[in-house]
N, C-alpha and C positions, 0 to 999 in steps of 0.2 A: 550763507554765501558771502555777504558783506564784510562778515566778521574774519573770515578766509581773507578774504581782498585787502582786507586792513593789516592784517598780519603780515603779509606778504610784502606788503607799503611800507610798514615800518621796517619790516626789517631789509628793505634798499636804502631806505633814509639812514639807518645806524649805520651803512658804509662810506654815506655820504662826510660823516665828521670824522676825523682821524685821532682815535684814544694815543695822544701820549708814551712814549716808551719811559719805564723807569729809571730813571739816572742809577750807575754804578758808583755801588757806598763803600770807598777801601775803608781797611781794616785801621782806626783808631788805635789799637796795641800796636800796629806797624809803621802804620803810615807819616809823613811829614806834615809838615802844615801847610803847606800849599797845594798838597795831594788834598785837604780836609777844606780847603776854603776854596778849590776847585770843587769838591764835590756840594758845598754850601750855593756857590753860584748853578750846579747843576739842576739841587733841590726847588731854589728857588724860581727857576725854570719850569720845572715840572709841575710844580703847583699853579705856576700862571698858566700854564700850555692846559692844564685840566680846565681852568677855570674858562677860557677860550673853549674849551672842547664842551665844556657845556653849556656855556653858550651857544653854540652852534646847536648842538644837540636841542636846545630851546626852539632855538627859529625855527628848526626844521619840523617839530612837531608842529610847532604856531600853521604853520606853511600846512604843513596835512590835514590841521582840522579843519582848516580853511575852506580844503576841497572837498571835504568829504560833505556828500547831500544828503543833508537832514539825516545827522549822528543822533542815535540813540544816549539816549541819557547811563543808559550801563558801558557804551563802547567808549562815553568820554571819560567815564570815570575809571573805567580799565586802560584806556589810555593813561590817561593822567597818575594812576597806581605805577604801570611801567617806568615813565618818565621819574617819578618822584626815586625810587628805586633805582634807575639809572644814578642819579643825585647821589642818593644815600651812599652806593659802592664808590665813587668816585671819589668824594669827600671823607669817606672813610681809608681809601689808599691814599689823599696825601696825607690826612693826618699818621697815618703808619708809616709812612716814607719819610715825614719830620719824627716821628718817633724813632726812626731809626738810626737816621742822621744824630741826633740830640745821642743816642747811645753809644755810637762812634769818637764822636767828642767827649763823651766820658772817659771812656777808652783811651783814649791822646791824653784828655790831664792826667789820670791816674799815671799811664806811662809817664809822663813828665814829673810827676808829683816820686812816683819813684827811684828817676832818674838823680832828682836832685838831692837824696836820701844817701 
């Protein structure tokens, strides 16, 4: 019943921080450069905004263990398993969303590289 209760807690806390929307990556072969260093300031946005969102996502769990009366040594470390795991997908999309950008800009120099060809 606890372990219901806890589930339930967590997940009103996870609506409590707000995940970030992905910044839109134009097309490198098309695009300008100030469409690509708009989207450089976007990226870099998005990586901060995550880093804020888990943040939050931190305190709030801090905040839950808090209350919770005399947790079980399995329910904190399944907490803490979720949490960490929140972390890992989060840190995993920006680095994919800089990986994506960084192929954009490839994309820009080659165009330019065969521009001037």
């Amino acid at each position: 019943m606890a372990f219901g209760a806890a589930l339930i807690f967590t997940s009103t806390i996870a609506l409590a921080c707000d995940y970030p929307e992905r910044p839109h990556l134009p097309d490198g072969s098309t695009a300008e450069k100030d469409q690509l260093l708009a989207a450089k300031s976007d990226v870099q946005s998005f990586i901060a905004a995550v880093d804020e969102y888990l943040q939050c996502v931190e305190s709030e769990e801090q905040a839950a263990i808090g209350k919770l009366v005399d947790p079980s040594a399995e329910e904190l470390q399944q907490r803490n398993e979720k949490l960490n795991k929140r972390f890992d997908a989060a840190n995993e999309e920006k680095s994919l969303v800089g990986e994506q950008f960084n192929q954009q800009i490839r994309a820009y120099n080659q165009k330019l590289k065969e521009s001037k060809q």
